[in-house]
N, C-alpha and C positions, 0 to 999 in steps of 0.2 A: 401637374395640377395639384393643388394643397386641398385638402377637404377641411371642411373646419369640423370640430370637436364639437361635441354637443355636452349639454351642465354634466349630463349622468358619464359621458367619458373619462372627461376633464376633473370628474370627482374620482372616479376609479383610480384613475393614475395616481395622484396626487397620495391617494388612500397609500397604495400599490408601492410606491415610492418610500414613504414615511416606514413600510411595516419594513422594505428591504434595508433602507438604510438602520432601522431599531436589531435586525435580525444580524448586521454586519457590525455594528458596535457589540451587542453580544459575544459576538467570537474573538472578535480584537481585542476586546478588553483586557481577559485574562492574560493573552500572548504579551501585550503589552506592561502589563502587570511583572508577570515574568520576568523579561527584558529588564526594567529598571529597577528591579529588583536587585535584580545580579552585577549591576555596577554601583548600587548605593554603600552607603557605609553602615558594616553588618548591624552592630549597635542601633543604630535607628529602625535598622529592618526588622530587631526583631523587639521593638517598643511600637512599630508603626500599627495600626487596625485601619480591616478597609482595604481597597486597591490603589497601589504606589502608580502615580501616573507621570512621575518624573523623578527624579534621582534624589533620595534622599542623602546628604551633605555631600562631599566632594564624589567627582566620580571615580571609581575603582574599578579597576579592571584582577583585581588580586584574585575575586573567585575563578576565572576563567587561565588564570595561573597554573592556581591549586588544581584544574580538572586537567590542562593538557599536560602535568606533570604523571599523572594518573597510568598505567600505564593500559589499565584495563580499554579505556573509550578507546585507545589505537587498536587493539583488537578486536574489540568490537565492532569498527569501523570496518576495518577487514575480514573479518566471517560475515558481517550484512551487508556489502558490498556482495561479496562470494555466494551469498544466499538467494540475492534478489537476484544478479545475474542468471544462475541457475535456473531459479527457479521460473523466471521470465520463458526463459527458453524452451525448456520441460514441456512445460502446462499450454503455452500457447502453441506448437507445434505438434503435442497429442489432441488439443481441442479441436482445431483444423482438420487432424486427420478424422477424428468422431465427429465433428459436423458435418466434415465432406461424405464421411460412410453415412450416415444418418441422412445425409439431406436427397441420396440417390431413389428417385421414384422405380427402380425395378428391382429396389432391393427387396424381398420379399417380405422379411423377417422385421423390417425399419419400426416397426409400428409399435409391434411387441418388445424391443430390445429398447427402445424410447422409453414404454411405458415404465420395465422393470428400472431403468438409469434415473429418471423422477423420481420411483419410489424410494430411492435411498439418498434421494434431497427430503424427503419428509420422515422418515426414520432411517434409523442406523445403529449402530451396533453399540454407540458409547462409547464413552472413555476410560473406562477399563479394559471391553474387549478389544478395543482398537491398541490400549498401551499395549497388551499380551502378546498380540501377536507382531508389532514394532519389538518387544523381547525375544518371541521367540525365532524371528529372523534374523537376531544378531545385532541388530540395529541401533541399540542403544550407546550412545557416547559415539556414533558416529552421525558426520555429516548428512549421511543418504536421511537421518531421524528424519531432518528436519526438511529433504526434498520431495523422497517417494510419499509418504500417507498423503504430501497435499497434490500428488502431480497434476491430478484429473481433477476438476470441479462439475458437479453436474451445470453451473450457471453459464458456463464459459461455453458448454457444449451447447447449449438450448439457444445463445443469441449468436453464436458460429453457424449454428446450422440455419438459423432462421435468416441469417445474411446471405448464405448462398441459396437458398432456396429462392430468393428475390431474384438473382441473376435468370435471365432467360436461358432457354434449354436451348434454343440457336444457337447460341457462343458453342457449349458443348460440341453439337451435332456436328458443328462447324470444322471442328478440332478435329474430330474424332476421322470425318472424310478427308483432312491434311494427312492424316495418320498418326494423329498423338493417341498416347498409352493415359492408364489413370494418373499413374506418376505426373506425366505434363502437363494436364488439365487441373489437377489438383494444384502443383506450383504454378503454374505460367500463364494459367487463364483466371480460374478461380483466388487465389490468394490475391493478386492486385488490386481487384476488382473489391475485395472486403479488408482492404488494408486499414480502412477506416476503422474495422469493426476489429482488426486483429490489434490496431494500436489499444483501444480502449483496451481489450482483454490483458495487456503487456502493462497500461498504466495502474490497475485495480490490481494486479499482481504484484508491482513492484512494490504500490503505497501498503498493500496488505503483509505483505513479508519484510517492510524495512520495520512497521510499527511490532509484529509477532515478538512476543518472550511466554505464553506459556506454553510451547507448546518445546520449546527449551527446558523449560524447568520442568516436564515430563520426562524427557529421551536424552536430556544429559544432564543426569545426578552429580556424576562427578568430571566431565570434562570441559572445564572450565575455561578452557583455552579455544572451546570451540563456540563457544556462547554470543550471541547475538548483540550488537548494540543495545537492545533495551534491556537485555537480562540486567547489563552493568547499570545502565539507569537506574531499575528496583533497585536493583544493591543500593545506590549511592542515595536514592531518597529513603528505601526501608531501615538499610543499616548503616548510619553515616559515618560506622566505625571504615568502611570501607577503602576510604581513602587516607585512611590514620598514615598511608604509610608516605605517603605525597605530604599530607598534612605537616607532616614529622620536619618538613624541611620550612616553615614559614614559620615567624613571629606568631602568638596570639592565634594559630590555626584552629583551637577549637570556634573561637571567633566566626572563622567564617566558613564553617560546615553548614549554616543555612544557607547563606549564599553561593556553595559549592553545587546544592542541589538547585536552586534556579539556575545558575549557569551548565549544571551539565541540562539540564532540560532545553533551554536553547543550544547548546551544543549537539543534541542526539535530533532536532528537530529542525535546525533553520537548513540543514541541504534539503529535505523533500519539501519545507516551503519553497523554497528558491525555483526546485525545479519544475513544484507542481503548474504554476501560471503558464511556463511556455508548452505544457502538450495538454493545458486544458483543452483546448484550438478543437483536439481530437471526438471531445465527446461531442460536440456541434456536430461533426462529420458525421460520426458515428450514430445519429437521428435517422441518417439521409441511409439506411442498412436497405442493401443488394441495386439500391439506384444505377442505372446508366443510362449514361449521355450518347444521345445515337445524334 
């Protein structure tokens, strides 16, 4: 049965509709900008003022040349691959365990060890002490820089625990009279059950570690060979000397070092567009934290 809409509905929406579609043109724009940017002919590109919303003179593909000639974005490519992986796995498989300890009501202590984990989501120690002690662990110019300081997040542990805490304490109990240990309650009851909520914590992990370079350009000074996708980004937009040596091999290459940085910008950006749509799905799930279907 259809209800009908009344004026003051029918006006919300309508409002509701216009600010989302003003708020989606906003974002696109730029992206878009971008994009035909980096296939225009440089000359024009760089007389054009205002946002390029279709390909000035013939289309070229010559910037996106000049970038996969580059040797750096393959490595790049490769340590932020190596990084999100990593890091995926680390953070979401310690937060599970600190959600699961945390979310236990006979744990005595849960309240006080809570409080003290929040408070260094609102202060913390900085980023000098934090570089020092990444130094004085040895840690600099290696990989672990850029895993261990982020493994734990206090945000990851707060909506982990608050998802299992939604489960009913039957399932448990339930377990516990089959004869399962904390180990298989934690995997084989618990973690299915908040897969919703352990996707999200994997998607906010990867999108935040594929976009990371400063914390690169703290903990590798000079290893450059371990340096993240975006570090070569900065490079190639701050110092467009960067790519002089790719450059070296095309006609006219100063020519098209502004177009070299719009095309590595969608080069470093269009895989986590591509893949962001298909596990958006997740954060919808991830509303519905500790539900079950009896």
């Amino acid at each position: 049965m259809k209800t009908r809409r009344s004026f003051p509905q029918l006006i919300f929406e309508i409002v509701n509709t216009a600010i989302m579609l003003l708020l989606c043109i906003i974002c696109i724009i730029p992206l878009w900008h971008v994009i035909m940017a980096s296939i225009s002919e440089p000359a024009q590109v760089d007389m054009a003022t205002g946002f390029i919303l279709r390909p000035l003179g013939s289309v070229s593909t010559k910037a996106y040349s000049l970038i996969m000639k580059y040797r750096g974005i393959w490595t790049g490519y490769g340590n932020t691959i190596f990084y999100v992986v990593a890091q995926c796995i680390i953070t979401s498989f310690l937060s599970v365990i600190a959600g699961y300890v945390l979310s236990r009501k006979r744990f005595r202590y849960r309240g006080v060890l809570m409080g003290m984990i929040t408070f260094t989501m609102l202060f913390n120690g900085g980023m000098i002490p934090t570089y020092m002690v990444v130094r004085n662990l040895g840690m600099l110019d290696q990989y672990s820089a850029l895993l261990i300081p982020s493994a734990l997040q206090v945000f990851y542990i707060i909506i982990m625990r608050t998802a299992i805490e939604g489960i009913p304490d039957s399932l448990e109990e339930s377990a516990r009279i089959d004869g399962a240990g904390e180990m298989t309650i934690m995997w084989k009851i618990i973690l299915p059950l908040c897969k919703a909520t352990f996707a999200v914590i994997i998607l906010f992990v990867a999108v935040g570690k594929w976009n990371e370079w400063f914390t690169a350009l703290l903990y590798l000074p000079t290893a450059k060979d371990k340096y993240p996708l975006q570090m070569f980004l900065r490079e190639i937009l701050i110092q467009s000397t960067t790519v002089s040596n790719a450059a070296d091999a095309m006609d006219n290459a100063a020519l098209y070092k502004t177009l070299a940085k719009y095309a590595s910008i969608v080069v470093t950006t269009l895989p986590i567009l591509c893949i962001y749509p298909f596990v958006q799905k997740h954060f919808v799930n991830g509303v519905m934290v500790g539900s079950v279907k009896g």
